[in-house]
N, C-alpha and C positions, 0 to 999 in steps of 0.2 A: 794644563791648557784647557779653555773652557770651549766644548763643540757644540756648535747649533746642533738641532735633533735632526737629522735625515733620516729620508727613504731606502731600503737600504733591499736593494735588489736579490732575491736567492741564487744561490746556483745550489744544483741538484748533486748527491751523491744517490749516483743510483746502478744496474745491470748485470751477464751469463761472463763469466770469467775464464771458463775455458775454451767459449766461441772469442772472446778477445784476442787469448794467449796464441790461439792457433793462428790469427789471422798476423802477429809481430814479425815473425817471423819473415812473412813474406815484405810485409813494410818495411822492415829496417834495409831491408837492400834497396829501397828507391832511399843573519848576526842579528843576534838579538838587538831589538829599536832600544836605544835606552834615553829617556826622559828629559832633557836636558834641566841643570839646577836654576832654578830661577833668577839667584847671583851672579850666573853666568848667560842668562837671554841675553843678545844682541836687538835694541831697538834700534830702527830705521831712523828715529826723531832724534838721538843723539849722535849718528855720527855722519859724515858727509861721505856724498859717495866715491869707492877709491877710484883710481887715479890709475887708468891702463893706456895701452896703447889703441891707436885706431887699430879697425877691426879689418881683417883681410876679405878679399872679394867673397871665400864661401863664409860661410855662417850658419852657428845649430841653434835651435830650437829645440830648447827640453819642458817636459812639463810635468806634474804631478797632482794628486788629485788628494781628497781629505782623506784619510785611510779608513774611514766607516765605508765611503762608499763600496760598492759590488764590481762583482764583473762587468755587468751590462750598463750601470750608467756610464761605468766606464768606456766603452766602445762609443758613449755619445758623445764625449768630451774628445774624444779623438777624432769625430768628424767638427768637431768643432775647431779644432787646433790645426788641421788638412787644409783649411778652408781659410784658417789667418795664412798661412804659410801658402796658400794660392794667390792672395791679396799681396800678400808681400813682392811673390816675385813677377806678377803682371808690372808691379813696379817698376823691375828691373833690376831687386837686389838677388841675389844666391844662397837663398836658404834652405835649410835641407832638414826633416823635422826626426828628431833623433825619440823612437820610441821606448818609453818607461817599461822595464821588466815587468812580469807580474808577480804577485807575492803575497803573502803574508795578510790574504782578504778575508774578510769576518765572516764569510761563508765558506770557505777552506778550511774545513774543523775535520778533514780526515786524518785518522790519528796514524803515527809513526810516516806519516808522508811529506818529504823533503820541499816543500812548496816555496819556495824563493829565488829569486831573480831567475826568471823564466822567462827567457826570450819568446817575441810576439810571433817568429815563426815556428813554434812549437802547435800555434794554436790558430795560425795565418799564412796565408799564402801571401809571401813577401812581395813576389813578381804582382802580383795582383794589386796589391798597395802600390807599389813604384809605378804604376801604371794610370795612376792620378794624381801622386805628388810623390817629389824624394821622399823617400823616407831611410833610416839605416840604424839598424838596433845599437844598442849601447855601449855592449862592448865596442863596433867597431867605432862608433864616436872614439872611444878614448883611445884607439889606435891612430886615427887618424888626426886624435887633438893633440895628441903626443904628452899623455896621460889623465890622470882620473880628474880635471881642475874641471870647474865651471866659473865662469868669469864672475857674471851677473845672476844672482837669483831675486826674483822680483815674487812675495808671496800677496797675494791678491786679497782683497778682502771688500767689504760692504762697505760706504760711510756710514760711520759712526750714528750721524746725524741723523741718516734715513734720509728719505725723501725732501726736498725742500720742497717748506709751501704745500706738498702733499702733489709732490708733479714731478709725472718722471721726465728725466731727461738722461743724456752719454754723457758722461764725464770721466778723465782719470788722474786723478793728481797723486803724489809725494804726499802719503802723509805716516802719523805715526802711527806703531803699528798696535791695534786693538786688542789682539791677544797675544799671549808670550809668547814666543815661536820656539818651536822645535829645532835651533840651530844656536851652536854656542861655541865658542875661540876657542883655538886650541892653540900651543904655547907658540908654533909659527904664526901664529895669526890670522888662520885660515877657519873657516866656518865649518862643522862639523854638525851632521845631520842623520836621516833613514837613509836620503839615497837609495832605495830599494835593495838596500842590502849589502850594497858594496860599500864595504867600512875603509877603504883606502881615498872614496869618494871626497873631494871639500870646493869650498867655493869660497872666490876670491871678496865677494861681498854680499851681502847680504839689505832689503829694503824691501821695506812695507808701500804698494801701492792701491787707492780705494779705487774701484772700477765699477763700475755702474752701466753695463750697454753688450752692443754684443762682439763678436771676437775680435771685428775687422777696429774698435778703438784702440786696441792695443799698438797696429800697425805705426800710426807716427812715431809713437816713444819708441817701438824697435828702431824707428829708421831714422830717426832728427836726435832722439833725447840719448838712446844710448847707443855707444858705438863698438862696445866688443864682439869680439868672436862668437862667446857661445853663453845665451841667456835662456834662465828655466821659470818657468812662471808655474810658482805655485799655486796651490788651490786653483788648478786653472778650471773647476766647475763654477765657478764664480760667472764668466763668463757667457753671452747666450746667444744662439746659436744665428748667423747672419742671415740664412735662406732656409731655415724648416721648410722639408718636404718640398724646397724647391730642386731645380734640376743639380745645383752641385751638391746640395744636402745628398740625393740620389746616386751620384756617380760616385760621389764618397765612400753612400754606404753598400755601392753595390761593389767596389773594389774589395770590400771587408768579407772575401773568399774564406771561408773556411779551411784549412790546412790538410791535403788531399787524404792523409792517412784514417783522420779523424772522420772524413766523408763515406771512405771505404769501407770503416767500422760500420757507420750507421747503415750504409748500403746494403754490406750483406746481413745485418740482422734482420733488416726490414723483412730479406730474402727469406730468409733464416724463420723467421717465427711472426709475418703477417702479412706473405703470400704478396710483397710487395717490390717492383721493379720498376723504374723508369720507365721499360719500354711499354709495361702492361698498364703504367699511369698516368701515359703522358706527363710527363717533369724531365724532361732528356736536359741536361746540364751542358751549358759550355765550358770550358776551362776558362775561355778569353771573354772575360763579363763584360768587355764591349760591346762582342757581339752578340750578346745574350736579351732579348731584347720579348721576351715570350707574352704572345694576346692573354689579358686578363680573359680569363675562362674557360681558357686553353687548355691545363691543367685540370687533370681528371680526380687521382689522387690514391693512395694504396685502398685497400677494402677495412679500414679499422680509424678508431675514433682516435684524434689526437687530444689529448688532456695534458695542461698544466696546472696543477693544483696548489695552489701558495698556501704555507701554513705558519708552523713557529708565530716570527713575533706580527705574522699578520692576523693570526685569529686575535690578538688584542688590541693592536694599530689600527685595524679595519674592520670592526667586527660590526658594522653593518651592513658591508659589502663582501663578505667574504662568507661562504655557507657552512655548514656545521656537513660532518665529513655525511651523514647520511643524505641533508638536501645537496652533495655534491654527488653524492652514489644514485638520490634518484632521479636527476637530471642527465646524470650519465647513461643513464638506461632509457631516458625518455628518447634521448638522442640518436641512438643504437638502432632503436623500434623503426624512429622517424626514417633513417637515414638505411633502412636495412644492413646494419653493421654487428658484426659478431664477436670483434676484436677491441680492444681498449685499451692503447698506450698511454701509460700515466707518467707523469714527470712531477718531481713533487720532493718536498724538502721535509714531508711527515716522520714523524720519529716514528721508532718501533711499535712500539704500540698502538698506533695510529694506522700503521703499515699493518699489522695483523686484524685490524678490524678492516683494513678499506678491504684484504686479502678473502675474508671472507664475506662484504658486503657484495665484493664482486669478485666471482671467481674465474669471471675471462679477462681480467686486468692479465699486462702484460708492460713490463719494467725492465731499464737498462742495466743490470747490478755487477759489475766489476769486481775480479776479485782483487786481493789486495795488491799483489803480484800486477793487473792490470793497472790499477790506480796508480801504482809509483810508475808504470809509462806514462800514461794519461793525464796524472793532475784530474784535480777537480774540473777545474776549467776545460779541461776535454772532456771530462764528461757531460758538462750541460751543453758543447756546443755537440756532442753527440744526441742528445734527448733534444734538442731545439732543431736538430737536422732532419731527426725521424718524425716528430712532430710539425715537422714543416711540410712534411709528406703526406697527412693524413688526407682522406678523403674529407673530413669535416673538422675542422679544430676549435677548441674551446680554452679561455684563459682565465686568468684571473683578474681583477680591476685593480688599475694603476701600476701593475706590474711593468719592470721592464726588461723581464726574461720573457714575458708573453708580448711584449710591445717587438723585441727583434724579432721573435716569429710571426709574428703581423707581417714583419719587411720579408720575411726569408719567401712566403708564403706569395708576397707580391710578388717580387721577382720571379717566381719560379709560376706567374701566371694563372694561381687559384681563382675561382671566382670570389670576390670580397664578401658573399655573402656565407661562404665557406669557412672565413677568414676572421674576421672581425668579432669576435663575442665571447661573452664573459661569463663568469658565473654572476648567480645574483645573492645576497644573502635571506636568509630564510625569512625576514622581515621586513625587505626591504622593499618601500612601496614604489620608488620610482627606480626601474633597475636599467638605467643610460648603457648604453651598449659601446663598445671602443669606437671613435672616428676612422672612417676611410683614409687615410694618404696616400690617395694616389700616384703610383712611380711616373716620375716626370725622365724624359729621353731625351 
């Protein structure tokens, strides 16, 4: 199957493993993808779509994303997908958006660690989502579907064609599908696919649609063109986004809580090893992000630098904007001076060797590093939203360009009332003449 080339966001393995292990204790009291054969690809342009019943007053909404992508595009495609599913039911239909496991992502390279279908409240506070739109993890979909079937899978994709005339406009038609899909009949005649890992998983049909615009075009076809129960739209980063940085973009992503345990880690390390607290940094957290509503500049911030340092395939993806590890060690220090800071939390996807030079470039760096033991609680994905929670606390933070593991610390940083001058900034690369700093998006209430 032939993939466009993406961006492809880090998550971090990083952190102290017996400050972790100590602190489980008190928390726990609160299939391999296989390829499908080309012989057997289902196109959309050869077969007509089957033939169900109408669909019952509720209705799910599933969706999935290209498997390069990361963690963190991923959390944008999810407010993106909140926001059809708001559109839907101002309507007045009863949709309720059933969230994709995590799994099996091209930044989860920790070894011997069981990473697969990993429910969203492992690494999210569910009450917090349900609190701007249904939502309800997967397994209980298939509880409440009365088993693993999806009616409709709709896989998204570009026209062919491109642009007409060289002019955009929305549009979404039936067409066939461009690349081969990852879905093929199995002797019942049901569609077999990743499904995020649940191999009992199948779908009753299977169609390629081109879509062109942003999420809210999809709404007619859920609500005129097709009429079952339970439709999953893949590749739904196709998609784009209805309101960026407007107020429901905001309320989306300020429902997107962190999962309390994973908070409590970052909290007492802060405590732990950079002399930092809420109460000493002004960032006082509400549980209910309604009312969580804090003056930009509010926020004071711990006594230590926050760094996230992008490496791997960005020193050759971006190697004009991205700095070689000493202009990132002497920017860090220039920062430190500026800012009277003595501490330097770094978040950062550098391999070993990398790590023993940044370790001696600077020997007040201070990192999240889990032992293994921790990791199989955590997940990777708990660990970067642990280094993006501590680094969201910094008194001054710095990121990397076009990242968007440093773009959700942008938002974390907002909400919790930093001043944006705090907030907003990059590294630059060692040659780069014109070095554009990240935009402001201001949280909208």
């Amino acid at each position: 199957m032939a993939q466009r080339v993406v961006h492809v966001p880090v998550i971090f393995i990083a952190a102290h493993g017996s400050f972790v292990a100590s602190l489980w204790s008190f928390l726990l009291a609160f299939a391999v993808f296989e390829t499908v054969n080309a012989d057997d690809v289902f196109s959309a342009s050869h077969t007509a779509m089957a033939q169900t019943a109408a669909a019952r007053d509720l209705r799910y909404l599933l969706y999935d994303v290209n498997p390069p992508e990361g963690f963190n595009l991923r959390r944008d495609v999810y407010i993106r997908m909140a926001s059809l599913v708001k559109g839907l039911r101002k309507s007045g239909d009863d949709w309720v958006l059933v969230l994709p496991p995590w799994g099996r992502l091209y930044h989860w390279q920790s070894p011997d660690i069981h990473q697969v279908r990993i429910p969203w409240g492992e690494f999210f506070s569910l009450t917090s989502l349900q609190a701007n739109v249904p939502v309800i993890e997967y397994e209980e979909f298939i509880a409440e579907n009365g088993g693993p079937f999806i009616d409709q899978v709709l896989v998204l994709q570009n026209y062919a064609e491109g642009w007409t005339d060289g002019k955009w406009e929305e549009k979404v038609d039936e067409r066939p599908c461009i690349e081969k899909l990852m879905y093929s009949k199995d002797k019942q005649g049901y569609y077999r696919g990743w499904f995020w890992g649940y191999e009992q998983t199948r779908a009753r049909n299977v169609m390629c649609i081109s879509a062109q615009g942003h999420a809210s075009i999809m709404a007619p076809v859920l609500q005129k063109n097709i009429t079952v129960t339970s439709v999953m739209l893949d590749r739904a980063e196709t998609l784009l986004h209805d309101y960026y940085a407007g107020k429901d973009y905001w309320d989306t992503r300020r429902s997107m809580v962190f999962a309390k345990h994973l908070r409590l880690i970052g909290d007492d390390f802060r405590a732990k090893y950079l002399n930092s607290t809420d109460e000493k940094d002004q960032t006082i957290y509400s549980e209910d992000w309604t009312r969580m509503k804090a003056k930009l500049g509010s926020a004071k911030g711990g006594p230590y630098l926050g760094v996230h340092l992008r490496r791997k395939d960005f020193i050759w993806g971006h190697r004009e904007d991205v700095p070689s590890l000493k202009g990132a060690v002497k920017k860090m220090h220039s920062l430190m001076k500026k800012h009277k800071l003595d501490k330097v939390f770094v978040a950062t996807d550098a391999d070993e060797e990398e790590l023993k030079e940044l370790k001696r470039l600077l020997p007040d760096m201070v990192r999240f590093e889990p032992s293994i033991e921790d990791l199989e609680l955590l997940k990777d994905g708990g660990v970067a939203i642990i280094d993006q929670w501590i680094c969201a606390h910094a008194r001054f933070f710095i990121g990397t360009s076009v990242s968007t593991f440093s773009f959700r610390i942008h938002e974390e940083r907002e909400i919790l009332g930093f001043d944006p001058k705090t907030t907003y900034n990059r590294f630059c690369g060692d040659t780069e003449k014109e070095c554009e700093q990240p935009t402001h998006w201001k949280i909208v209430f």
